[in-house]
C-alpha positions in Angstrom: 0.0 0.0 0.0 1.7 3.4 -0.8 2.0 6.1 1.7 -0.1 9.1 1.8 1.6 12.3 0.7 -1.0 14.5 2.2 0.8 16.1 5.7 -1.0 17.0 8.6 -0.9 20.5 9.9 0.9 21.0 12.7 -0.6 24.2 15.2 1.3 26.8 16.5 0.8 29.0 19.8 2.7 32.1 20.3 2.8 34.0 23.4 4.1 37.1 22.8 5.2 39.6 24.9 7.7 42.4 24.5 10.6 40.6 25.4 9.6 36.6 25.0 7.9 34.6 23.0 6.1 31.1 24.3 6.0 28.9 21.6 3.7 25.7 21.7 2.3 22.6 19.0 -0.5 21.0 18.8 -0.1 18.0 16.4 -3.5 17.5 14.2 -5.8 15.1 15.2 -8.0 14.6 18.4 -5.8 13.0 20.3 -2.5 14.7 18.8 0.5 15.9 21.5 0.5 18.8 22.5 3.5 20.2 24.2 5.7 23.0 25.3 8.4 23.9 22.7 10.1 26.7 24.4 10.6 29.8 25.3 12.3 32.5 22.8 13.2 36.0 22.6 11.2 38.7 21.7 12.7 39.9 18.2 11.7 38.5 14.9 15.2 36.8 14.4 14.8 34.3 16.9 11.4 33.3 15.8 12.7 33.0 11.8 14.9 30.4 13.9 12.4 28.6 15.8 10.2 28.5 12.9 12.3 27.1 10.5 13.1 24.3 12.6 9.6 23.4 13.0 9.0 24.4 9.0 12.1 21.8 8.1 10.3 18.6 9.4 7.9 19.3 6.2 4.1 19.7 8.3 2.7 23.2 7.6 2.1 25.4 10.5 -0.6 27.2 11.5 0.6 30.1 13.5 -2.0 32.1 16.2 -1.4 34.7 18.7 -3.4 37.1 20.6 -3.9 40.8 19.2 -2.3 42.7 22.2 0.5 45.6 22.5 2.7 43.6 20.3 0.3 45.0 17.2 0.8 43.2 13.7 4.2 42.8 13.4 4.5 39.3 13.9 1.1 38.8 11.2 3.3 40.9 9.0 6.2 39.3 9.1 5.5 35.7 8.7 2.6 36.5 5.8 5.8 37.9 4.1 7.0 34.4 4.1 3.9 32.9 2.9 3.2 31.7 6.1 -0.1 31.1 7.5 -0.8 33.1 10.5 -3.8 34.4 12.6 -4.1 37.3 15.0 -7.1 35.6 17.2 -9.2 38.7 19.6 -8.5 38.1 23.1 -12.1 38.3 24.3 -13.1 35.4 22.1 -10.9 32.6 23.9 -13.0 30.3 26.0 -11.2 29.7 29.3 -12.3 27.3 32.1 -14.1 29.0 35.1 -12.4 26.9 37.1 -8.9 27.5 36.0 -6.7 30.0 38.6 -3.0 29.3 37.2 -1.9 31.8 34.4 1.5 31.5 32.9 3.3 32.2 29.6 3.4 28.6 29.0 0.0 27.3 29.6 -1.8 30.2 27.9 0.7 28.7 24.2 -0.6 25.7 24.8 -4.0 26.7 25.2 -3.8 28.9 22.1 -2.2 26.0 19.9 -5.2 23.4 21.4 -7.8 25.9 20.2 -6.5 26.4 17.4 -6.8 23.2 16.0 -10.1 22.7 17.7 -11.4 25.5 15.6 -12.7 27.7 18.2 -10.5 30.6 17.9 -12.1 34.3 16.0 -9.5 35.9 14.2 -9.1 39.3 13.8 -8.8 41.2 10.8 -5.7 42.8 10.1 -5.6 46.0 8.8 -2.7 47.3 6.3 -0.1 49.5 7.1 -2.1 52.8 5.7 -5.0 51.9 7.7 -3.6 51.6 10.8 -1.3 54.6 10.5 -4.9 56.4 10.5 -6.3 54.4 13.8 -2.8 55.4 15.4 -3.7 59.2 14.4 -6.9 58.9 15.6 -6.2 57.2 18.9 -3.6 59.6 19.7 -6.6 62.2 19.2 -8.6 60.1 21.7 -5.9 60.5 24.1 -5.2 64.1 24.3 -9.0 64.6 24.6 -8.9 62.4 27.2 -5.7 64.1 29.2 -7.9 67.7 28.5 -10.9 66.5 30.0 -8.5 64.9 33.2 -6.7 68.2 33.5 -10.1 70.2 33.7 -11.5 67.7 36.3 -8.2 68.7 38.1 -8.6 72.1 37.9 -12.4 72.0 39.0 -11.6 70.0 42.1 -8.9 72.4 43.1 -10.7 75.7 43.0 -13.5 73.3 44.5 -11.3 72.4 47.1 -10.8 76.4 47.8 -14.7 77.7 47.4 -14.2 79.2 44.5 -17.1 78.5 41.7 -18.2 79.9 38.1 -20.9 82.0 37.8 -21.6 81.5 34.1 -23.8 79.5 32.4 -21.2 77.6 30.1 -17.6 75.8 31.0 -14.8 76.1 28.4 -15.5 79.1 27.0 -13.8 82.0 26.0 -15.4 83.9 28.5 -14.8 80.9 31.4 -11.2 81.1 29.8 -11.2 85.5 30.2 -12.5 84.4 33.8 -9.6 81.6 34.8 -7.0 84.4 33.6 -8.3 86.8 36.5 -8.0 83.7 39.4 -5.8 84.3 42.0 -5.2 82.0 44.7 -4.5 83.0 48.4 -1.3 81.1 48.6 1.9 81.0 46.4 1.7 77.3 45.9 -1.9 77.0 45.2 -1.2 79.4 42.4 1.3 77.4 40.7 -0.3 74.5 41.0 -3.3 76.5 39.4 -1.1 77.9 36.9 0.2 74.2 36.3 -2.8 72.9 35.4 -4.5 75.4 33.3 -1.3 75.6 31.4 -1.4 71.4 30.5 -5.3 72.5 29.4 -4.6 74.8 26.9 -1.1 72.9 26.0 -3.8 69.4 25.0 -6.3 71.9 23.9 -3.7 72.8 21.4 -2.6 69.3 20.9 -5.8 68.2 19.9 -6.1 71.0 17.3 -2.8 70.0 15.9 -3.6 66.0 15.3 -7.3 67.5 13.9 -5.5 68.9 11.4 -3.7 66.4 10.4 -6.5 64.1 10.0 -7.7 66.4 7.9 -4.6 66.1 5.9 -4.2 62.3 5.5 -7.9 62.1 5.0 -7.2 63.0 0.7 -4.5 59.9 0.7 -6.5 57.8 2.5 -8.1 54.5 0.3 -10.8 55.2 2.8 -12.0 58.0 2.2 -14.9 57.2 -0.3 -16.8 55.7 2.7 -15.6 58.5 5.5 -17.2 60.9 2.9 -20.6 58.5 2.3 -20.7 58.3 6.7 -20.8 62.6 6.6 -24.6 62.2 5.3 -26.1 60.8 8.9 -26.9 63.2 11.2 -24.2 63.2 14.1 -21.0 62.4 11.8 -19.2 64.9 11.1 -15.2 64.4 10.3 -13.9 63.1 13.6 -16.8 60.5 14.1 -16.6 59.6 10.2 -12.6 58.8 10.6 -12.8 57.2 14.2 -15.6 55.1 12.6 -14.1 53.8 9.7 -10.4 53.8 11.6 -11.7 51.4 13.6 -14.4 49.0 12.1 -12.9 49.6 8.7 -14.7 47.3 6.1 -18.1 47.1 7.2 -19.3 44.7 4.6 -17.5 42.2 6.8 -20.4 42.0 8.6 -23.1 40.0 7.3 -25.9 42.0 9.4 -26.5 45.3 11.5 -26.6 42.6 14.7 -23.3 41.6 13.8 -21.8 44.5 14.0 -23.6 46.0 17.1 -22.5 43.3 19.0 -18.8 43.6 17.4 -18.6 47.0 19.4 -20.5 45.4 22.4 -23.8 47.5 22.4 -26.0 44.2 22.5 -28.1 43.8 26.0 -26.3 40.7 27.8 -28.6 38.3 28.7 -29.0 36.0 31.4 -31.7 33.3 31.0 -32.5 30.1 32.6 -35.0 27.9 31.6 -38.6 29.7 30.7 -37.6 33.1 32.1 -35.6 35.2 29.7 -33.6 38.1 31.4 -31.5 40.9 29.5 -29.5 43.3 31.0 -27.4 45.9 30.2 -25.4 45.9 27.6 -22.0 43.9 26.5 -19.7 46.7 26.4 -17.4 43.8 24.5 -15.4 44.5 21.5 -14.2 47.7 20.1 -14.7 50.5 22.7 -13.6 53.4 20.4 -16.1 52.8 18.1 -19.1 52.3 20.6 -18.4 54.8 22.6 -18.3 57.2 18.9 -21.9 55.7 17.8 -23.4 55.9 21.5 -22.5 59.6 20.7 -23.7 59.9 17.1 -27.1 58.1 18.3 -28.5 60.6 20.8 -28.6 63.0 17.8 -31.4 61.5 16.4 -33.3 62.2 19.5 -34.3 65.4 17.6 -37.0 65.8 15.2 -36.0 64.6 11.7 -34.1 67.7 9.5 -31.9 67.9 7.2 -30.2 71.2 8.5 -27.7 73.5 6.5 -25.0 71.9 7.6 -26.0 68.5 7.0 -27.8 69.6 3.4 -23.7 71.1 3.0 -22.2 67.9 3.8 -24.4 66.2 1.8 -23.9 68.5 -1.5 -21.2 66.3 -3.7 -22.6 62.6 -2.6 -24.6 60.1 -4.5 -28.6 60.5 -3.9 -28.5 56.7 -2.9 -26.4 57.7 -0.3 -28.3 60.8 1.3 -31.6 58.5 0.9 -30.3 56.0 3.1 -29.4 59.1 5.2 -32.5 60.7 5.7 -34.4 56.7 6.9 -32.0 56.5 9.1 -33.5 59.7 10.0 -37.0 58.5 10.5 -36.1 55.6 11.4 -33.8 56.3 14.5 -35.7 59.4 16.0 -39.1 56.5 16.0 -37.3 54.5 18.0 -36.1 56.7 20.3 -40.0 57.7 20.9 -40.9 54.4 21.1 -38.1 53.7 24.1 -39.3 57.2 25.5 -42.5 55.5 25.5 -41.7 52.1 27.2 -39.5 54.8 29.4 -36.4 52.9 28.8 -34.9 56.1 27.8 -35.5 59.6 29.6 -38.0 62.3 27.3 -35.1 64.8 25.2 
C-alpha cells in the first residue's frame, strides 16, 4: 500500500510579549501531542529560527497569537513568508471557570489546542495605511482624554478652595477670560493652578494639531470614499466619520446590523435560565472606540428629523442613494427613540 503524501498541519501557539515569545504545537488530530516547545526571545530573528526548525520537518504550521500591545508585526512578518498566521481577539478565547493558574506557557498551549479545535475568531488585520490612521486617531482620543483629566483637576482644586463659576457655560472663551483673572490665596496653590491650566490649553492645542492632520491624510487615504458616504447621517461629522471607519474599517464584513452592534459590544447581555428570559445591560465587548463614537452619534437623532444647512452642505457632492439612506435613518432612529421614551427605557429629550 503506498503512503499518503497529504501532511498534517501542525498548530502553532505564540505567546508574545515584548521581550519573549512562548512557543507551543499542537499535532492534528483529536488526540494529537500537544507540548511545550520553548521559550524564545522577543525579536523577529529568533522566531525565523524557531520557525524554521519546525518548517524543516515538512508539516505546515498554522501560527495564532493574541492581538495585544505587540500590534501586527509578527502577522506581517511571517505573511511575508507565505506563512499562514492568525491574529485571534483576546475576548473570544474560551477559558475554564475553574482555571486559577496563568503563565506564559499554559496560555501557548492553550492557544495551539484551540486552534486546532477551531474555536478561535481571528481578527482582521488592517494594512499598514489603515492603521497609520487608527494610530492618528487614537492619539486624538488621548489628548482629549488628558484635557478633560486636567479640567476635572482644575475643577476639584478651585472646588477644594470655594471658588465656583458663575456663568452658564464651561470652556469658554469667556470661562477662559474668567480663569485668567484667578488668583489663589497662597503661592503654591497658584502654581499649581497655573500648572494645570497651562497642561489644558497645552492638550487643547494638541488636539487642534492632530485634527489637522486628519484632515490632511484624509485626501491619501483609500478610505475616504466611505468616510465621505458616513458625513450624510446626522451626528457624523469628520472626527466620528474617521474614528468610525479607523476602527471598524470594512463594514461589509459584517453580514448584518446585529453583527456589527454586537462587534462594538452595544447588544443587551442576557442571562436566561429555563422559561424566564432576562437581558441586562449591555455587552460593552469588543471595540470601545467605536461604541463609545456611535453611542455619541445616536442621541442625535433624538431630535426631530431635519436635514439642517450643515448636513444639506455635507451632503452637497454625494450620491442621492447615499443621502436616501441618510435621511431613513433619520426616520427611522428618531421612531425609536419615541418608542423607548415610551416604554420609558430612555429619559423624554
Amino acid at each position: 500500500m503506498r503512503k499518503s503524501s497529504i501532511t498534517s498541519s501542525v498548530y502553532v501557539g505564540l505567546d508574545v510579549h515584548k521581550d519573549s515569545i512562548d512557543i507551543a504545537l499542537a499535532e492534528a488530530g483529536r488526540d494529537g501531542e500537544v507540548r511545550h516547545a520553548g521559550s524564545i526571545g522577543g525579536d523577529l530573528a529568533s522566531l525565523d529560527k524557531s520557525l524554521r526548525k519546525l518548517i524543516s520537518r515538512g508539516s505546515p504550521l498554522h501560527i495564532v497569537y493574541e492581538a495585544g500591545p505587540c500590534g501586527f508585526v509578527i502577522w506581517r512578518h511571517l505573511s511575508a513568508q507565505n506563512l499562514h498566521c492568525e491574529v485571534v481577539a483576546p475576548s473570544s478565547i474560551p477559558k475554564r471557570s475553574g482555571d486559577r493558574v496563568k503563565t506564559d506557557r499554559r496560555d501557548a498551549i492553550l492557544l495551539a489546542r484551540l486552534a486546532r479545535a477551531g474555536e478561535l475568531t481571528a481578527v482582521r488585520v488592517p494594512d499598514v495605511a489603515d492603521e497609520a490612521v487608527r494610530d492618528l486617531v487614537r492619539a486624538r482620543e488621548d489628548a482629549v482624554r488628558e484635557c478633560r483629566n486636567a479640567r476635572h483637576r482644575l475643577k476639584a482644586l478651585l472646588l477644594r478652595n470655594g471658588i465656583g463659576y458663575t456663568g452658564k457655560t464651561a470652556w469658554t472663551a469667556a470661562h477662559l477670560r474668567w480663569l485668567a483673572t484667578l488668583k489663589l490665596a497662597h503661592s503654591a496653590q497658584q502654581i499649581g493652578f497655573q500648572e494645570y491650566l497651562h497642561a489644558i490649553t497645552e492638550a487643547t492645542a494638541r488636539i487642534g494639531r492632530l485634527e489637522q492632520a486628519m484632515r490632511d491624510a484624509l485626501p491619501e487615504w483609500t478610505l475616504r470614499p466611505l468616510v465621505q458616504a458616513l458625513h450624510a447621517l446626522r451626528g457624523v461629522q469628520l472626527i466620528a466619520a474617521m474614528t468610525l471607519v479607523a476602527e471598524l474599517q470594512d463594514f461589509v464584513r459584517f453580514a448584518n446590523p446585529r453583527q456589527l452592534m454586537s462587534y462594538v459590544g452595544l447588544v443587551p447581555g442576557e442571562y436566561s435560565s429555563g422559561p424566564k428570559r432576562r437581558q441586562g445591560s449591555i455587552t460593552k465587548a469588543g471595540n470601545s472606540a467605536a461604541r463609545r463614537m456611535l453611542v455619541e452619534v445616536a442621541w442625535h437623532y433624538q431630535h426631530s428629523p431635519r436635514v439642517s444647512p450643515i448636513i444639506a452642505k455635507r451632503q452637497d457632492d454625494l450620491p442621492t442613494a447615499v443621502t436616501d439612506i441618510a435621511w431613513k435613518a433619520q426616520l427611522r432612529l428618531n421612531a425609536k427613540f419615541k418608542r423607548l421614551v415610551a416604554r420609558r427605557v430612555l429619559p423624554p429629550s
